[in-house]
Backbone and ligand atoms as CSV (ligand in chain L), in Angstrom:
chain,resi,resn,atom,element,x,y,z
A,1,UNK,N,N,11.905,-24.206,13.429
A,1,UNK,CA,C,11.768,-24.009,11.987
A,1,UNK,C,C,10.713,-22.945,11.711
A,2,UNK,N,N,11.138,-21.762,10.763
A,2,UNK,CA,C,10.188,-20.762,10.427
A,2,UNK,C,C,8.810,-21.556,9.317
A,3,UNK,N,N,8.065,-21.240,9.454
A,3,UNK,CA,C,6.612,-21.392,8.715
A,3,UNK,C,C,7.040,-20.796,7.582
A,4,UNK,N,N,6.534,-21.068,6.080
A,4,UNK,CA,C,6.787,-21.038,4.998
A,4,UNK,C,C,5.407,-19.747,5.124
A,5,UNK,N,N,5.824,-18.692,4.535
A,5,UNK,CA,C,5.021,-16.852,4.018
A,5,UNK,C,C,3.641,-17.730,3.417
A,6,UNK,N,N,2.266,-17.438,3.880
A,6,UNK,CA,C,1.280,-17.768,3.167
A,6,UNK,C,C,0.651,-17.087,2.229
A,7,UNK,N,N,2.054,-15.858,1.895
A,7,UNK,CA,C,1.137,-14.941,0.852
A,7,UNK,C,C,2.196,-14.918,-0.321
A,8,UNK,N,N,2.043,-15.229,-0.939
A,8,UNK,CA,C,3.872,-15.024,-2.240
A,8,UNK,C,C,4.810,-13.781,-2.235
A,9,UNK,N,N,5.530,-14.243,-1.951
A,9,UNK,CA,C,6.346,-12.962,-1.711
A,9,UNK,C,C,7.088,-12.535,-3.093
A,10,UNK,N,N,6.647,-11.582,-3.870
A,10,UNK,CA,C,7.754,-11.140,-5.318
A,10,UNK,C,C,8.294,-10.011,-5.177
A,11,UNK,N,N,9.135,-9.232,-5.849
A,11,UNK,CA,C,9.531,-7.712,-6.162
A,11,UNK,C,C,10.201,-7.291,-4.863
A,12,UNK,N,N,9.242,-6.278,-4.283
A,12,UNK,CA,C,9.602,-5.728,-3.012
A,12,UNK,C,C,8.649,-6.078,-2.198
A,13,UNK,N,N,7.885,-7.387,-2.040
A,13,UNK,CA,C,6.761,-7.516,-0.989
A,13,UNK,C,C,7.792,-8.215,0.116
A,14,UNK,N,N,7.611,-7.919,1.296
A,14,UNK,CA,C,8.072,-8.802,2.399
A,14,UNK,C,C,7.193,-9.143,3.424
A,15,UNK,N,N,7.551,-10.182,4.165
A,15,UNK,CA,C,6.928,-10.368,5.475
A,15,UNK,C,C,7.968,-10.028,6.523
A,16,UNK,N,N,7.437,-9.716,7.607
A,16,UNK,CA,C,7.778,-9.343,8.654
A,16,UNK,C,C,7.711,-10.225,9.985
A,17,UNK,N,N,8.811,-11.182,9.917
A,17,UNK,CA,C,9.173,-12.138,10.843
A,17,UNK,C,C,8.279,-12.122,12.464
A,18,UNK,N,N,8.695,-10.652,12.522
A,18,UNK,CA,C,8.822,-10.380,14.441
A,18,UNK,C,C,6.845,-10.685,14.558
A,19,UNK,N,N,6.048,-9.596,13.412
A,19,UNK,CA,C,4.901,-9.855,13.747
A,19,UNK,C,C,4.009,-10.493,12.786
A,20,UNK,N,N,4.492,-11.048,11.940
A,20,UNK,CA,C,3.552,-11.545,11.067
A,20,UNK,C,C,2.969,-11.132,9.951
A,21,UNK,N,N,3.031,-9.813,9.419
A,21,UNK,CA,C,2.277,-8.963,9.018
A,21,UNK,C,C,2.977,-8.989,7.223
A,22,UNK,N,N,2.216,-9.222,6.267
A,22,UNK,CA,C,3.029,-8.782,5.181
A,22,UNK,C,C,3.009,-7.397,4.479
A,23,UNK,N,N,4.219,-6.837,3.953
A,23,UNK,CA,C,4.076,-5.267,3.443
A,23,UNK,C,C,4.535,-5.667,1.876
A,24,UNK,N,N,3.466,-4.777,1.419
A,24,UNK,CA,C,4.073,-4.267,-0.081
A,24,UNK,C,C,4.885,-3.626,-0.769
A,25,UNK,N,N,5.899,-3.465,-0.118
A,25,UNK,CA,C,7.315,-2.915,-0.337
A,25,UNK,C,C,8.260,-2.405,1.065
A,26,UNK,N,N,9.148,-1.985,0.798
A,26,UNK,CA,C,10.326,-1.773,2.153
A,26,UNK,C,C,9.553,-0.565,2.677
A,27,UNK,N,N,9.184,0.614,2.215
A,27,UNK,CA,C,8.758,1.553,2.742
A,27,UNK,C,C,7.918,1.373,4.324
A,28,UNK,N,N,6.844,0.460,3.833
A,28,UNK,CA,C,5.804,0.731,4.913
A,28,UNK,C,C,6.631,-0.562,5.657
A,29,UNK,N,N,7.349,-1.724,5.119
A,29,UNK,CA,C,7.656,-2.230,6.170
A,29,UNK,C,C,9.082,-1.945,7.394
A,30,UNK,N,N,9.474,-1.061,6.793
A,30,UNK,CA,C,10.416,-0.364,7.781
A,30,UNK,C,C,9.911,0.404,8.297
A,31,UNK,N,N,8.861,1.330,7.989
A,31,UNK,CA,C,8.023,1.980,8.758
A,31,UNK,C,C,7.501,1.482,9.576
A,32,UNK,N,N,6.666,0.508,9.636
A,32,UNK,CA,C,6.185,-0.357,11.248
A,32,UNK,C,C,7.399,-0.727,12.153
A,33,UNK,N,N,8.202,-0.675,11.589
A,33,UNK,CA,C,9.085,-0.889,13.009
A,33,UNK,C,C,9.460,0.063,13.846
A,34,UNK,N,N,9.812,0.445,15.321
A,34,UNK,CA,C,9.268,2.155,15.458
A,34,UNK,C,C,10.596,1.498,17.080
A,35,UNK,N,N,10.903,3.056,17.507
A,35,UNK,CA,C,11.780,2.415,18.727
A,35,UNK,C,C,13.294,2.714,18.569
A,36,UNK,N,N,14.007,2.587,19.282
A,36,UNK,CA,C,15.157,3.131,19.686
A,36,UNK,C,C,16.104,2.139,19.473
A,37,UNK,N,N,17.114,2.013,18.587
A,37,UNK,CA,C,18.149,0.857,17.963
A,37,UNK,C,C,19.132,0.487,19.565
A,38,UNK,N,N,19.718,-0.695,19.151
A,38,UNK,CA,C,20.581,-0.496,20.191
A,38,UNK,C,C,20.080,-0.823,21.963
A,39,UNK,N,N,19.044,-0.782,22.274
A,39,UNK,CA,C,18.170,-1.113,23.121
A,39,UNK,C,C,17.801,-2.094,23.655
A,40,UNK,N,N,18.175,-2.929,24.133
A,40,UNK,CA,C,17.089,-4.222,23.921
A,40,UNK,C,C,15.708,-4.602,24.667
A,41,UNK,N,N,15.372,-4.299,23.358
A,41,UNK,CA,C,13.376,-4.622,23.862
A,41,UNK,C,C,12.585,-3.010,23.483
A,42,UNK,N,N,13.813,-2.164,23.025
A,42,UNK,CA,C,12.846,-1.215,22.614
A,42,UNK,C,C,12.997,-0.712,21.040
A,43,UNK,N,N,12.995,-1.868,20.597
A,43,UNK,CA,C,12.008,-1.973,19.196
A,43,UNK,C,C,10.874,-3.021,18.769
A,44,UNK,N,N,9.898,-2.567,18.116
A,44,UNK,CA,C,9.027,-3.342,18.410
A,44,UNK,C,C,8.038,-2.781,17.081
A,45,UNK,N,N,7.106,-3.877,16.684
A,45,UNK,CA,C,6.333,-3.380,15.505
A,45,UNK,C,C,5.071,-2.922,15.947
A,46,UNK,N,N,4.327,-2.201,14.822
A,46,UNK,CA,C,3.100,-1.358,15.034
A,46,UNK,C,C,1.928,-1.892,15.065
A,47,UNK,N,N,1.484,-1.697,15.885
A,47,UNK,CA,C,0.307,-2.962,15.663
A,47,UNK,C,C,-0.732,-2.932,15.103
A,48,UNK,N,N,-1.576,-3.181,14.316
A,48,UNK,CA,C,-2.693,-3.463,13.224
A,48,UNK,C,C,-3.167,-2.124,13.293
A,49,UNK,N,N,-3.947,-1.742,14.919
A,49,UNK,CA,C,-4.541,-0.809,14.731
A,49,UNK,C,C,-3.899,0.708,14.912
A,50,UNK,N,N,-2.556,0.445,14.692
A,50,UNK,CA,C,-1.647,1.600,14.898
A,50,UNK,C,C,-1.503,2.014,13.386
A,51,UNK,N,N,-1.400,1.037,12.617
A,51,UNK,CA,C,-1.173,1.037,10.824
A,51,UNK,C,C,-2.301,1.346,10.235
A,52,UNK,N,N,-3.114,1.136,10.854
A,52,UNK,CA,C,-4.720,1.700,10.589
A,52,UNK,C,C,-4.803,3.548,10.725
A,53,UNK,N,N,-4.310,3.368,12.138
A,53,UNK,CA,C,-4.704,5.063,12.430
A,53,UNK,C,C,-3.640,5.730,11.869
A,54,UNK,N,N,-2.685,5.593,11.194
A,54,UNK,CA,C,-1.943,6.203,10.417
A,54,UNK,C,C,-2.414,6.360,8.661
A,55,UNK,N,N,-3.501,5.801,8.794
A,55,UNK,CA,C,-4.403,5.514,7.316
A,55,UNK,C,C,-3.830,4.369,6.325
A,56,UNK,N,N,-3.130,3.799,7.230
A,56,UNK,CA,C,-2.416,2.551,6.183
A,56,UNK,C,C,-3.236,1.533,5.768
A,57,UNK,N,N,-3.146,0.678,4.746
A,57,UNK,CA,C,-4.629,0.165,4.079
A,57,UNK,C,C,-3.852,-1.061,3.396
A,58,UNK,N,N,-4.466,-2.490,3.931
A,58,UNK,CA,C,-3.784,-3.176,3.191
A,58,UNK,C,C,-4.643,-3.230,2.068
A,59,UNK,N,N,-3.550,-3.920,0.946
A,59,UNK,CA,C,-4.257,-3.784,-0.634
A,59,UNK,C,C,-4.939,-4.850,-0.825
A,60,UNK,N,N,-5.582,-5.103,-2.165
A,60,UNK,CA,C,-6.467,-6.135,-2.581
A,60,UNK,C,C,-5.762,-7.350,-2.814
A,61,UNK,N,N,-4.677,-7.615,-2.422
A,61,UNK,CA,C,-3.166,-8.572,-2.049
A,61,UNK,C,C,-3.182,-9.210,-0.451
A,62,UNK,N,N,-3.637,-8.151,0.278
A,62,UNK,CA,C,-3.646,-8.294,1.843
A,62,UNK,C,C,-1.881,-7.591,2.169
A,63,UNK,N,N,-1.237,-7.386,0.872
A,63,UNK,CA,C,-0.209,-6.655,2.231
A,63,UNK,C,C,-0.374,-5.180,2.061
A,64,UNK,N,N,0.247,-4.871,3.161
A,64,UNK,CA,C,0.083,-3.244,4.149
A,64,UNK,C,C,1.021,-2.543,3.012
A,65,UNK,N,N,-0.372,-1.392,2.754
A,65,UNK,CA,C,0.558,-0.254,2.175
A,65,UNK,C,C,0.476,1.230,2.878
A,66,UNK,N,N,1.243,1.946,2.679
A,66,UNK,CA,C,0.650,3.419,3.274
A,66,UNK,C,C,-0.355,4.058,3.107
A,67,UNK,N,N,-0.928,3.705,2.183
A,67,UNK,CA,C,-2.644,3.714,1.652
A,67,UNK,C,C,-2.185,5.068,0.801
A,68,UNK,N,N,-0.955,5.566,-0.063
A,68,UNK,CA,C,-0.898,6.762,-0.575
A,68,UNK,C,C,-0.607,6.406,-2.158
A,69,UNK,N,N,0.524,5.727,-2.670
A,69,UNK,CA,C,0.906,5.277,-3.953
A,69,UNK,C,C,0.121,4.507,-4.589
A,70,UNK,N,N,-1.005,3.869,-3.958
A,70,UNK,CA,C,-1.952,2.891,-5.030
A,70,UNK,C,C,-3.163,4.219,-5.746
A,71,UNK,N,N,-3.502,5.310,-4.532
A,71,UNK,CA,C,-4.013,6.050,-5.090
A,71,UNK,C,C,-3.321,6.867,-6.160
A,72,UNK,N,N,-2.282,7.139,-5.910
A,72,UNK,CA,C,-1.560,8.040,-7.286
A,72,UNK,C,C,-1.249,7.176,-7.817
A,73,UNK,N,N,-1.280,5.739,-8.073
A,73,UNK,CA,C,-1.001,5.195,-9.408
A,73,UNK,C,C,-2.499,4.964,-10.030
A,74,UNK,N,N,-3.502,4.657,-8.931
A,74,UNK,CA,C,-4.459,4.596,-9.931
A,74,UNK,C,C,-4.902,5.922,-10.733
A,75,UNK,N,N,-4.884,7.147,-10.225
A,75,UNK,CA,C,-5.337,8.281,-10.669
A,75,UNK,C,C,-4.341,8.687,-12.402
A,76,UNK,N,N,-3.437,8.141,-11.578
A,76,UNK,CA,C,-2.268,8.533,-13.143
A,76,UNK,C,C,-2.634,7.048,-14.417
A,77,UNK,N,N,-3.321,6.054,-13.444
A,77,UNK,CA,C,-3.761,5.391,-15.008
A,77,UNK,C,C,-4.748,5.993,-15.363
A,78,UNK,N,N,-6.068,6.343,-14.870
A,78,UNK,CA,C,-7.071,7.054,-14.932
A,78,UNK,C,C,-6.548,8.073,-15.522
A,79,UNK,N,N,-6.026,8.905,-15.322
A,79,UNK,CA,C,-5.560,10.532,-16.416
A,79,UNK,C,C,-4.673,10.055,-17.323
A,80,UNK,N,N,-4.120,8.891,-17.469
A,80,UNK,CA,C,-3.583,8.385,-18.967
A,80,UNK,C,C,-4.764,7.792,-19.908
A,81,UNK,N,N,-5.542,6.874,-19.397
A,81,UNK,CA,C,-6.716,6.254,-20.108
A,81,UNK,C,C,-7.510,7.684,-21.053
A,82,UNK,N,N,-7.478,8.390,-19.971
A,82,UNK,CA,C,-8.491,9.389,-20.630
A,82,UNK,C,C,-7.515,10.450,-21.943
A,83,UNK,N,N,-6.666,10.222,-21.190
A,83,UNK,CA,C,-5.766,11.253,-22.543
A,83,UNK,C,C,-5.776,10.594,-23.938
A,84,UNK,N,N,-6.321,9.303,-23.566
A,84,UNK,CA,C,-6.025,8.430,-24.825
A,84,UNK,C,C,-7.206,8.454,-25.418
A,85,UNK,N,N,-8.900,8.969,-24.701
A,85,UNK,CA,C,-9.890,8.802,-25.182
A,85,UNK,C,C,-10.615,7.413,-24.466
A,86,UNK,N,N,-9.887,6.666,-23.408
A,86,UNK,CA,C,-10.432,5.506,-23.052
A,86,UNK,C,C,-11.345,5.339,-21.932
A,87,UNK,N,N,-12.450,6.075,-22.172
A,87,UNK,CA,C,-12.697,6.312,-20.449
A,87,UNK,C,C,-13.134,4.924,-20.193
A,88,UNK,N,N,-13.592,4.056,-20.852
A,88,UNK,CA,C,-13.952,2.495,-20.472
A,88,UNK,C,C,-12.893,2.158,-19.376
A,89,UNK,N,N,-11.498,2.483,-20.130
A,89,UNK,CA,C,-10.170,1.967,-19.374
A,89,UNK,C,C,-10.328,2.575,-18.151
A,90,UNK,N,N,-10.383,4.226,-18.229
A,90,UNK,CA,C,-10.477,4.903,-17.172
A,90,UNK,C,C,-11.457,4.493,-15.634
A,91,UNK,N,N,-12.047,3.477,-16.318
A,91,UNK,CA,C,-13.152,3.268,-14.983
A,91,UNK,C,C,-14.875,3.893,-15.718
A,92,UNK,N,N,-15.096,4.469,-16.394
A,92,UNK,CA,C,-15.963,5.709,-16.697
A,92,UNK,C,C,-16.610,5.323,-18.132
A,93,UNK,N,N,-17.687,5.025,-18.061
A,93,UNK,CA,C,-18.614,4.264,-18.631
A,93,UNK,C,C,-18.809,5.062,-20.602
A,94,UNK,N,N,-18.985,5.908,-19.922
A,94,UNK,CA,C,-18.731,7.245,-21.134
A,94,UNK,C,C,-18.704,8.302,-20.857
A,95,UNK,N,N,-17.921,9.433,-22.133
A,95,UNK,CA,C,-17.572,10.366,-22.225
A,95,UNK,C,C,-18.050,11.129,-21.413
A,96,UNK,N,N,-17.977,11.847,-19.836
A,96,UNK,CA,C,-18.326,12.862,-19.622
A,96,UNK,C,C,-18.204,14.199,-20.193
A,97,UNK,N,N,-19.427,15.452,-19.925
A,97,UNK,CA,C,-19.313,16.432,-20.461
A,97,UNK,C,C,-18.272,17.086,-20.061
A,98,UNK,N,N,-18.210,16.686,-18.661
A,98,UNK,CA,C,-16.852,17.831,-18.054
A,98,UNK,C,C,-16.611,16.911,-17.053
A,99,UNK,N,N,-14.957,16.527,-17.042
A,99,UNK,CA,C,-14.919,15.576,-15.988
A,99,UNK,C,C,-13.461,16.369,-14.938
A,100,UNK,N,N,-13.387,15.521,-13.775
A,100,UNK,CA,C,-12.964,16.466,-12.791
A,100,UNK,C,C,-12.323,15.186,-11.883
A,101,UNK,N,N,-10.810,15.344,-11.744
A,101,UNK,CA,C,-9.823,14.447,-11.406
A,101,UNK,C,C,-9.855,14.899,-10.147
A,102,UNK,N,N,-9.540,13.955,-8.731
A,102,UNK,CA,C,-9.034,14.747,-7.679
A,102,UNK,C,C,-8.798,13.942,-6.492
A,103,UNK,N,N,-7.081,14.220,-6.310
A,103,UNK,CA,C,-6.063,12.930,-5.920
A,103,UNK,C,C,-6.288,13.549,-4.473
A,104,UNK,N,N,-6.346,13.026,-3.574
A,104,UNK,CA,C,-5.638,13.057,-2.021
A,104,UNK,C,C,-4.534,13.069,-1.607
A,105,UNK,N,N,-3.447,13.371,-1.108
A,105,UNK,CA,C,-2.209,12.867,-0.822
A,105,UNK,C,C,-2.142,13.099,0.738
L,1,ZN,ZN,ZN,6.527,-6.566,12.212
């Protein structure tokens, strides 16, 4: 009998049977799986510190993301807040004189 997911699974979050690991959408969790179809025994998942050195970052959820879309969503609430005048929203205490956005990808 499989163990019941100790993290809630909604939307597109899954867990990943083979190693345990939960992802925050299909992307990164089809991405850890790595290896040659058809094979047997040569597919196999990535292991913690392999998802690491690829800069993958689990979220404030605990599941694994690519560590790339939480930053462009936060930056695009951040440059919406401010278009609105909200820098409170924005993170940003008050009005800077000159303020200066700048995403990573
Ligand atoms: Zn896995």
């Amino acid at each position: 009998m499989t163990a019941p997911p100790t993290k809630r699974l909604r939307g597109r979050r899954c867990l990943c049977r083979g190693c345990g690991e939960f992802f925050n959408s299909l992307s990164p969790f089809e991405q850890h799986r790595v290896g040659v179809f058809g094979i047997p025994g040569a597919r196999r998942c990535l292991t913690v510190a392999e998802m690491r050195a690829k800069g993958w970052l689990p979220n404030a959820a605990g599941f694994w993301t690519t560590g790339k879309r939480p930053a462009i969503a936060g930056a695009t609430r951040a440059i919406s807040a401010i278009s609105r005048g909200s820098y409170l929203e924005a993170g940003i205490l008050s009005a800077p004189a000159r303020l200066r956005v700048e995403v990573s990808l």
